[in-house]
C-alpha positions in Angstrom: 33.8 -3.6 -14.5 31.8 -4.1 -11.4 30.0 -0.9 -12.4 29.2 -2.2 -15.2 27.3 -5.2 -13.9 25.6 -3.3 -11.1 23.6 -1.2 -14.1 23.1 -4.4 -16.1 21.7 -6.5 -13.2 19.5 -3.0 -12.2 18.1 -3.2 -15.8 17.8 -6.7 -15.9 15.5 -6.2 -12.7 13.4 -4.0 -14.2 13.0 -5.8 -17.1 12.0 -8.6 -15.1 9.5 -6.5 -13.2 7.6 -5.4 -15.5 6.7 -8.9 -17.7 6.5 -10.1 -14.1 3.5 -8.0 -13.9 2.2 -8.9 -17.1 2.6 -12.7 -16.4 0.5 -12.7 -13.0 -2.3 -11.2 -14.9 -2.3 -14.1 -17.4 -1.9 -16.8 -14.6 -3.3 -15.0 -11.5 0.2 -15.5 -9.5 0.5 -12.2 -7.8 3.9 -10.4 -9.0 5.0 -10.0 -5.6 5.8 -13.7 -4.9 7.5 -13.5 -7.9 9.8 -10.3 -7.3 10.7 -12.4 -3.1 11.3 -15.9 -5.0 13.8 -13.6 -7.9 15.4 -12.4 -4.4 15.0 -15.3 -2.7 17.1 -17.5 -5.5 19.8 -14.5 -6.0 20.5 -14.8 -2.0 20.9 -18.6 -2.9 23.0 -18.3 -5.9 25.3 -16.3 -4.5 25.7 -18.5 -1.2 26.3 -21.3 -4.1 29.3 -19.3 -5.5 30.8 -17.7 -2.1 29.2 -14.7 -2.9 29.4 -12.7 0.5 26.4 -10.2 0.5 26.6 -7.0 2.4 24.3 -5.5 4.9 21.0 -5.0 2.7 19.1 -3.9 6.0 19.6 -0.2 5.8 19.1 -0.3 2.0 15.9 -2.1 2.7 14.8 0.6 5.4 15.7 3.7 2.8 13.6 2.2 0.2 10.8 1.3 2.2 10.4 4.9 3.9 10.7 6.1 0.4 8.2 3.5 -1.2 5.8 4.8 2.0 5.8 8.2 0.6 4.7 7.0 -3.1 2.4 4.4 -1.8 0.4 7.0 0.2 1.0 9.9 -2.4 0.0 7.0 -5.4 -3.4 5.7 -3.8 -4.3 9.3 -3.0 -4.1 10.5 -6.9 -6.3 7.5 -7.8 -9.2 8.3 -5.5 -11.8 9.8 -7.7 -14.1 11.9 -5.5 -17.6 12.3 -7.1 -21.6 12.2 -6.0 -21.7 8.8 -7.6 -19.1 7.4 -6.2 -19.9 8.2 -2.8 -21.4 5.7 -1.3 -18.7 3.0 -2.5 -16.2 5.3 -1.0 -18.1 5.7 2.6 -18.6 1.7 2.6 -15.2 1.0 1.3 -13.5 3.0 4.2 -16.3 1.8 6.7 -14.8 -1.8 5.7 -11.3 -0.8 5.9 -11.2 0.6 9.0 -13.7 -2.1 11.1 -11.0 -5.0 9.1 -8.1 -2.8 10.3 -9.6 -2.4 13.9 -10.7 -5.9 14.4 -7.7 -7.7 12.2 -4.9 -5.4 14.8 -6.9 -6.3 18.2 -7.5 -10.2 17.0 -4.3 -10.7 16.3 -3.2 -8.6 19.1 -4.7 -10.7 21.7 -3.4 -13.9 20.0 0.4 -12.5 21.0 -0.2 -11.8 24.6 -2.5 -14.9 24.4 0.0 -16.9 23.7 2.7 -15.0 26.5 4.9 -13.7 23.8 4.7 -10.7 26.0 3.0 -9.5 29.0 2.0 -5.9 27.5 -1.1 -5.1 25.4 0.4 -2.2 24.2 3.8 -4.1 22.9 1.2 -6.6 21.3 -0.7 -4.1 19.4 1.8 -2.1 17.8 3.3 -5.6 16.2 -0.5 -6.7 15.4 -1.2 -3.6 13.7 1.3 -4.2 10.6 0.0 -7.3 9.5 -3.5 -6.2 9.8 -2.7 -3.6 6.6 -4.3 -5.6 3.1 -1.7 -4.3 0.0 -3.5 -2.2 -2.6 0.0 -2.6 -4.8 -1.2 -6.6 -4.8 -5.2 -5.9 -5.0 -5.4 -3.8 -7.4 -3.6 -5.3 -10.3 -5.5 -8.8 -9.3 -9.0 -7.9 -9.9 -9.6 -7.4 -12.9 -11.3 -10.9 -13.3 -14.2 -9.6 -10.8 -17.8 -8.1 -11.3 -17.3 -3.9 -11.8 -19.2 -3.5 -8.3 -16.7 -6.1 -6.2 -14.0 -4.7 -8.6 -14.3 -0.9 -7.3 -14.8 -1.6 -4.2 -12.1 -3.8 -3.1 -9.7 -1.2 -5.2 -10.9 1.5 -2.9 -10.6 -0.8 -0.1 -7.2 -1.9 -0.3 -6.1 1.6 -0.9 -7.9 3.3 2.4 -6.5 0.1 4.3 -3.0 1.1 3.1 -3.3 4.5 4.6 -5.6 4.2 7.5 -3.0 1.6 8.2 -0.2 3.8 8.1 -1.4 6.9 9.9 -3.2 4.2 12.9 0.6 3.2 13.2 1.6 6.4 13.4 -0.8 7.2 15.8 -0.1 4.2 17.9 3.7 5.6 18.1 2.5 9.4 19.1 1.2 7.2 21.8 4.6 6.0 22.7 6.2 9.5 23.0 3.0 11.4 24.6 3.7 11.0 28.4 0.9 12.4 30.1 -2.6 13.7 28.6 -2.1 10.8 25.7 -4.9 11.2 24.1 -4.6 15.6 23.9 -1.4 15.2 22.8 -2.6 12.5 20.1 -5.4 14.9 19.0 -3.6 17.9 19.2 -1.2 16.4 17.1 -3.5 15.3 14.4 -5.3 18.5 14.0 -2.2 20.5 13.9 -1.0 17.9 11.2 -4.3 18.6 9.3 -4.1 22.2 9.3 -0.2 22.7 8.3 -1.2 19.7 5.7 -4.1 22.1 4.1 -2.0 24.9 3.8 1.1 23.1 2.5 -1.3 21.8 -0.3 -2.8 24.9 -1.4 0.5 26.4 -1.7 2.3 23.5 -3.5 -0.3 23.4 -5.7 -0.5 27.2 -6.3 3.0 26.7 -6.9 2.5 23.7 -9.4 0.8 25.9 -11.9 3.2 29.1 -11.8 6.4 27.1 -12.4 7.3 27.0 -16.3 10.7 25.0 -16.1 10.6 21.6 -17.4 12.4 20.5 -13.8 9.5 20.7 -11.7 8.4 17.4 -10.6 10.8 15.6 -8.4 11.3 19.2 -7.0 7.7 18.9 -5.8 8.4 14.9 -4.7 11.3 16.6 -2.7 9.7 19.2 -1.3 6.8 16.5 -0.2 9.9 14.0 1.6 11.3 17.2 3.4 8.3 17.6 4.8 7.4 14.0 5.6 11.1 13.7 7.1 10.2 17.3 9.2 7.0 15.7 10.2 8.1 12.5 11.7 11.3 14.2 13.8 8.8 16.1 15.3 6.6 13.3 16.0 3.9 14.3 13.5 1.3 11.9 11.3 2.9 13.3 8.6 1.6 10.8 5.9 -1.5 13.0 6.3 0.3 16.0 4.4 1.1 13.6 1.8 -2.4 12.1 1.4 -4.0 15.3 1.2 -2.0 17.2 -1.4 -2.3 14.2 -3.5 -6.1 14.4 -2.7 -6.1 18.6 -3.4 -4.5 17.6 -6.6 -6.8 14.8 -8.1 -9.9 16.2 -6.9 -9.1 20.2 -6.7 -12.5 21.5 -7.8 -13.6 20.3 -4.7 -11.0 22.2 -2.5 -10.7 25.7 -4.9 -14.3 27.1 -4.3 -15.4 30.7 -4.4 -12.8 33.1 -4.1 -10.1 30.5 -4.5 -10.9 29.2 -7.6 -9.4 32.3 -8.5 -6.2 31.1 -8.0 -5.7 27.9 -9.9 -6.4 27.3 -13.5 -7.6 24.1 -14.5 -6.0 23.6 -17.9 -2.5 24.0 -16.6 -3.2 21.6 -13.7 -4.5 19.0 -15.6 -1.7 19.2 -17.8 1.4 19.3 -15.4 -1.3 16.5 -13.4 -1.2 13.7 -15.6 2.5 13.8 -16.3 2.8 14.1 -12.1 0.8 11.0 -11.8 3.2 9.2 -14.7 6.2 9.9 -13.2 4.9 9.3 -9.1 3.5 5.3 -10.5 6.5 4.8 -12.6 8.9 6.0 -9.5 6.7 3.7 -7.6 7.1 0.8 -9.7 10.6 1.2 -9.4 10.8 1.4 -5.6 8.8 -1.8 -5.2 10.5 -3.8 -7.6 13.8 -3.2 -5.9 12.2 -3.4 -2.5 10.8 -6.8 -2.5 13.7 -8.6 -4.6 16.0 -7.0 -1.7 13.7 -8.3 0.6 13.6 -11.8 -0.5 17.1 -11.6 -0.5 16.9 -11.1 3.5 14.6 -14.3 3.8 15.5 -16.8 5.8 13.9 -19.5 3.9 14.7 -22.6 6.3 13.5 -20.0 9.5 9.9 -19.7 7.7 9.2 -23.2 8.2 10.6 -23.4 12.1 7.6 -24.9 14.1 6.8 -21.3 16.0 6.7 -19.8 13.4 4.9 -21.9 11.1 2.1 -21.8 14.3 1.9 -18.1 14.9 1.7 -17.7 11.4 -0.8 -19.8 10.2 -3.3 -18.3 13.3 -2.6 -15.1 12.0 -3.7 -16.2 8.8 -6.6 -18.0 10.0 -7.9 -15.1 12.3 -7.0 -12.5 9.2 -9.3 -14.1 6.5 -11.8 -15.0 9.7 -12.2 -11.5 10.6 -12.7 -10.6 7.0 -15.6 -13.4 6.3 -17.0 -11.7 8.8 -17.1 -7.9 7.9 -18.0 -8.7 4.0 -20.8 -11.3 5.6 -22.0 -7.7 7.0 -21.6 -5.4 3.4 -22.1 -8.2 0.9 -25.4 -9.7 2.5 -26.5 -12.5 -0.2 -23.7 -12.2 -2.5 -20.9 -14.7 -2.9 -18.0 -14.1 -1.0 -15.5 -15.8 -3.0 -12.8 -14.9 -3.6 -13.0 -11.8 -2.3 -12.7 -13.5 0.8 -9.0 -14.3 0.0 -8.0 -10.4 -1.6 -6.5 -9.9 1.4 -2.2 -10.2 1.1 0.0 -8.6 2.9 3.2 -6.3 1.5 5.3 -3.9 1.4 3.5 -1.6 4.0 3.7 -4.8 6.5 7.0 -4.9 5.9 7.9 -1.2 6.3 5.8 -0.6 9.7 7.7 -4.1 11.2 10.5 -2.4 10.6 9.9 0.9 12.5 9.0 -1.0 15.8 11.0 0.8 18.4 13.3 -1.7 19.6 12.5 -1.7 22.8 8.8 -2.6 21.2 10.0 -5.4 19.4 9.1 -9.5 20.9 11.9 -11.9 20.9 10.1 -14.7 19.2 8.2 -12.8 16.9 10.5 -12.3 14.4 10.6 -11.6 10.6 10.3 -15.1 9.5 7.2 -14.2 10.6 6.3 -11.4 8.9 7.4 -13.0 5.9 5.7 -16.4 6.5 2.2 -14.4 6.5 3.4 -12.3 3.4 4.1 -15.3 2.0 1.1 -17.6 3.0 -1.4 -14.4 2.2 -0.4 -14.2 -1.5 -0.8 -17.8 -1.8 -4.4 -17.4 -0.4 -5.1 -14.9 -2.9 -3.6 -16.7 -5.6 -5.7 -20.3 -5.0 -8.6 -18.1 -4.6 -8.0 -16.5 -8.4 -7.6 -20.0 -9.8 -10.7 -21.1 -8.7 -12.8 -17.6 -9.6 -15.3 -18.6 -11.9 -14.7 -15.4 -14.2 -11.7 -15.7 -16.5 -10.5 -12.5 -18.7 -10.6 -12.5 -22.5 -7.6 -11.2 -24.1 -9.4 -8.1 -25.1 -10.2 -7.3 -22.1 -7.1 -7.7 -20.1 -5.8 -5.2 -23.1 -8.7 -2.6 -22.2 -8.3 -3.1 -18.6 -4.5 -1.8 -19.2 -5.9 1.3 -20.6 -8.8 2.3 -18.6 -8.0 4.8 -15.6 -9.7 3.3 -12.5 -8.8 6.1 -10.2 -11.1 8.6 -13.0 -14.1 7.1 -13.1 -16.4 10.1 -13.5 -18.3 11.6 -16.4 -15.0 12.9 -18.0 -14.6 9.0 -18.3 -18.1 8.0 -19.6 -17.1 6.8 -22.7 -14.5 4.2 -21.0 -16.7 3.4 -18.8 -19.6 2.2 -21.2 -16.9 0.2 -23.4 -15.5 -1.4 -20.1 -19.1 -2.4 -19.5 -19.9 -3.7 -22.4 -16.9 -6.1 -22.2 -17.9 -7.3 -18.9 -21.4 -7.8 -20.5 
């Protein structure tokens, strides 16, 4: 019988997920706060009815290192790479990376600041997390936003998502480089790179000459051995991840000359779209369990402690500071509001908290942290949506469902002129 209600309360989740995602559309309530309050009032219905929950830690942990793997592999089969859409991608990375770089240090300074420890180093590493803006809560929250703001903070939020994770991973090659740090570091990356190039052209070379219907959670296993590999031997390698899913969305760009002998485009698209189903929908799935889970780990009377209600609110304050600053810079003339406030934190905060070495991690900066700026970061984007001045017709919310925004390219010219002409 238990069995039985494990499966129903799964599908009941799911359910849940997915008008959770329509409904924050219609009132501009990201779905995430939804998902942590579903987990936040199971954790207290249960402690109502004696309920005695196990250990969902190392649950948590398994999901999250899985949810890294889709998030990454996800963003990278929505970037588009084109001539026109080049210059949005150089100043959409430009942001990210000068948000991530001054958000980490800002915040990093505030910790040993403040004496929660006497090591710049120790401070860094748990800055650099909740410096990471979360694409999975951008992207489905702008719709309501001019086409050029639109595209840019998609692309934004998705290169902060992975520059995030591979600076972490950096900043722990760091930790176990010893002596010549930073030859170790770059040796590291470049051999990373390489094996990453040649893994892709084979697994893609591979994608096309298997017939069986059973072929893509084999790739999606092949692609988490290798990610599991990477990271025992103290490898970045997200990077392997990001650039197969890059070989595969933008392949004409990679198969030139004598290798575009070796691929053929029909049976790649084909096998390509259904790839990109199933890697979203696995995604979906991952984050809806992860943040209900999650909220069922909250400490909800720890948020509101007096620390942590201080540390957290100048982390907020110095996250959406730092932000003003660098749109001030790209954005010159232009309102800033609210995508001022498109700035939450997620589940990639959550997941790089979590792999702090231990001997890394401060005393007093704890997850009620962490989930106090989670928290407090959604809520910022949330107000900020309310008060947007542009407010979605049905019709378009409908179209915006249907239109592909990681395919924006002439092979999507006729979306992209009906798109505009709702806007209009």
């Amino acid at each position: 019988m238990n069995s039985y209600y494990f499966i129903l309360g799964v599908s009941v989740l799911v359910i849940l997920s997915y008008f959770f995602d329509i409904l924050s559309k219609k009132i501009k309530v990201p779905s995430v706060l939804l998902l942590l309050s579903t987990g936040i009032v199971l954790s207290n219905i249960s402690e109502t009815y004696g309920f005695k929950l196990p250990d969902l830690q190392p649950t948590v942990n398994v999901l999250g290192l899985i949810g890294l793997l889709l998030i990454v592999l996800e963003a990278a089969l929505d970037l588009k790479i084109t001539k026109k859409k080049k210059p949005l991608i150089i100043k959409a990375f430009t942001t990210a990376l000068l948000i991530l770089i001054g958000t980490s240090f800002a915040i990093a300074y505030l910790i040993y600041g403040m004496g929660l420890t006497h090591d710049f180093y120790t401070a860094y590493i748990n800055a650099l997390p909740l410096s990471v803006v979360s694409s999975a809560i951008v992207i489905p929250s702008v719709n309501f936003l001019d086409e050029d703001k639109k595209e840019f903070l998609i692309y934004e939020s998705t290169f902060s998502d992975i520059l995030g994770i591979i600076a972490f991973d950096i900043v722990l090659m760091m930790h176990h480089g010893g002596g010549n740090v930073f030859g170790k570091v770059s040796g590291g990356l470049v051999l990373t790179v390489l094996v990453s190039l040649i893994a892709g052209y084979v697994l893609i070379f591979l994608f096309q000459k298997i017939k069986t219907k059973i072929k893509f959670f084999l790739f999606l296993s092949i692609l988490s051995a290798l990610f599991i590999l990477g990271k025992i031997m103290h490898l970045s390698s997200l990077i392997l991840v990001l650039i197969f899913g890059l070989m595969l969305e933008n392949y004409s760009i990679f198969f030139r000359g004598k290798l575009q002998k070796i691929y053929q485009e029909k049976q790649i698209n084909q096998v390509k779209e259904q790839f990109k189903l199933i890697t979203f929908e696995t995604a979906f799935l991952i984050r809806t369990f992860f943040f209900v889970l999650f909220g069922m780990t909250i400490n909800i009377q720890g948020i509101f402690y007096q620390n942590v209600m201080i540390i957290g609110t100048f982390i907020l304050l110095l996250t959406f500071l730092v932000r003003y600053i660098n749109l001030k810079v790209f954005f010159r003339g232009k309102s800033l509001f609210p995508e001022v406030f498109m700035a939450p934190r997620g589940l990639i905060t959550i997941l790089l908290f979590y792999k702090i070495p231990e001997i890394y991690k401060i005393p007093y900066f704890s997850k009620e942290v962490i989930s106090f700026v989670i928290l407090g970061s959604a809520v910022l984007m949330m107000i900020g949506l309310w008060f947007s001045k542009n407010k979605p017709t049905e019709e378009e919310f409908e179209l915006y469902e249907n239109f592909d925004h990681g395919r924006h390219s002439e092979q999507n010219s006729v979306w992209e002129e009906l798109y505009r002409n709702h806007e209009k």
